[in-house]
N, C-alpha and C positions, 0 to 999 in steps of 0.2 A: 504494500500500500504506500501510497504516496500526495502527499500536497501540493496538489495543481492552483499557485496566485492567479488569478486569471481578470482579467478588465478585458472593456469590448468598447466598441465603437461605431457607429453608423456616419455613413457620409454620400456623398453624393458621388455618381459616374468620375465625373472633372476629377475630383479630388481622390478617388479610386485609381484613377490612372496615373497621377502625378505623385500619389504615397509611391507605387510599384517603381514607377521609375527611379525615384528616390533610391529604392530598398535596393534594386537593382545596381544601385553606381555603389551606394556606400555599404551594405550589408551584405551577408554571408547567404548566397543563393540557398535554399535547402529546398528548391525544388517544387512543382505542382504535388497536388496530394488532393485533388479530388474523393468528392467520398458519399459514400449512398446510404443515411444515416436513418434508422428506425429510432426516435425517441419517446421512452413512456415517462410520460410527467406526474411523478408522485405526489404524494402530498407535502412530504419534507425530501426527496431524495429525485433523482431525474436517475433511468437507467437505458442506456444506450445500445443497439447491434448497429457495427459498422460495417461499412463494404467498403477499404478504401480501393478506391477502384485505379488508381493510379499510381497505385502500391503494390497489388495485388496479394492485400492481406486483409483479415477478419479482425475483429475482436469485442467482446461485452466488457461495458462497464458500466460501474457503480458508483454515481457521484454521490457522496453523502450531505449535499442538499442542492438545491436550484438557485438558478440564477435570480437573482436579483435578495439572493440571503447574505452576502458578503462577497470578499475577491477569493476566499480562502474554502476550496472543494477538498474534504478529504476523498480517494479515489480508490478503487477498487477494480483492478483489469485482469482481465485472460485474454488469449489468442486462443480463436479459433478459426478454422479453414471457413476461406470466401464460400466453397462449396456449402458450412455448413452455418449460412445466414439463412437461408430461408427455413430452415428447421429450428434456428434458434427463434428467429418471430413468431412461427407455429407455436412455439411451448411457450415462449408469454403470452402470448395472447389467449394460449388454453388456458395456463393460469387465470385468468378474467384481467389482464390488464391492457387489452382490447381500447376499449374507449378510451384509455390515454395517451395511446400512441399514436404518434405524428411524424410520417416519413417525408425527408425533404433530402435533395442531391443537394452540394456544397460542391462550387468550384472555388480552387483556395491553389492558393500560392502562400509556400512557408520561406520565413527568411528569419536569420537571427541578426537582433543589433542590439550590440555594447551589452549582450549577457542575457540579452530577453527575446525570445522566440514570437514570432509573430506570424500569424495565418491572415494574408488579406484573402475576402472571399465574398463571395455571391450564393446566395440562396432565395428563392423563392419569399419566403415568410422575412428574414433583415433583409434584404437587398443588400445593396455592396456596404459590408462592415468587415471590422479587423477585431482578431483578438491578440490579446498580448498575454505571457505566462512565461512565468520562471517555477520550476520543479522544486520541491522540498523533500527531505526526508520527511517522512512519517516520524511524527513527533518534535517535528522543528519548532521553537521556541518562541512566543510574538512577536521578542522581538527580531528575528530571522524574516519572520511572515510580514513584519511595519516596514521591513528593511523591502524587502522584496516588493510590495506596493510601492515604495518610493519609487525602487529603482524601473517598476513600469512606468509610474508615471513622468519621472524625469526619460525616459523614453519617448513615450508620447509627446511629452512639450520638445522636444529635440526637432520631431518629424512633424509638430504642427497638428497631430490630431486631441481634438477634445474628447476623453474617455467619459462615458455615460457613466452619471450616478447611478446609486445604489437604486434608489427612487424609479428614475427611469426604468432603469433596468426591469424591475417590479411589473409596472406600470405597462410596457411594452409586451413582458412575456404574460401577462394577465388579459390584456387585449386581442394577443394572439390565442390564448389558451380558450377564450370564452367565444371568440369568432372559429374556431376549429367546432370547438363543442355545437355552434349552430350551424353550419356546414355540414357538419356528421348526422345531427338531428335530420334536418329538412332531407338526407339521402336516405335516412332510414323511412320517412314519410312517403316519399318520392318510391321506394326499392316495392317492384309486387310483390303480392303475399304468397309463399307457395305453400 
């Protein structure tokens, strides 16, 4: 297990294109890493199957709480084979956690600067947003964890992007979570009865 810091950011096309350029001259290329993301949104915990498809690897995990609860996700990963995504979606969703998942493709470009890992990306639900994240041991100490938020955000002001509060963050993943929830209503309305 491990301490994923993580802050996010939303921005426009224009400024999607001139972060990348940016990351490109001055930061550490790590590459596209597209990815084909099943998320079930818990009540206190978000739990993920990934496709990265641009990797061509798997893996589940278990963030011990959602976005918009702090920067600081304790995390929980395994690797499992790409073949064996859609039997992992099968057994959550048996389990009943069906109604909280929300599958969305990520095109993402990863790049490191001055210590901090950065995914610019596009999806469907943010549009072009960035996250930023420095790794922790499991059981890193606050002050490692106040250290680590700094040092994203002294990242961010470096490259000019505004990192979304807490608040926001909240606020956005509740508007999306509730506009899913009546999307999904109105298909089951919509779906004939057999």
């Amino acid at each position: 297990m491990a301490i994923e810091i993580e802050m996010r950011a939303r921005f426009t096309k224009e400024f999607h294109d001139q972060l990348v350029a940016r990351l490109k001259a001055d930061a550490e290329d790590l590459g596209p890493d597209d990815k084909h993301i099943y998320f079930y949104v818990l009540p206190d915990q978000l739990l993920k199957v990934t496709d990265n498809t641009a990797a061509g690897t798997a893996k589940i995990t278990l963030k011990g709480s959602k976005i918009g609860q702090g920067a600081a996700f304790a995390e929980t990963e395994f690797t499992i084979a790409p073949t064996d995504v859609p039997a992992a979606v099968k057994v959550f969703n048996a389990l009943g956690f069906e109604t909280a998942m929300h599958e969305a493709f990520n095109f993402r470009h990863n790049f490191r600067f001055d210590g901090v890992e950065i995914a610019v990306k596009w999806s469907e639900a943010w549009g072009y947003h960035a996250e930023f994240e420095v790794l922790l041991e499991d059981g890193a100490s606050d002050a490692a964890r106040a250290e680590a938020e700094a040092k994203i955000t002294d990242v961010a002001t470096a490259l000019g992007v505004t990192l979304m509060t807490e608040q926001e963050l909240t606020d956005f993943t509740a508007a999306f979570e509730a506009a899913e929830k009546e999307r999904k209503e109105r298909e089951q309305q919509a779906a004939p009865i057999r």
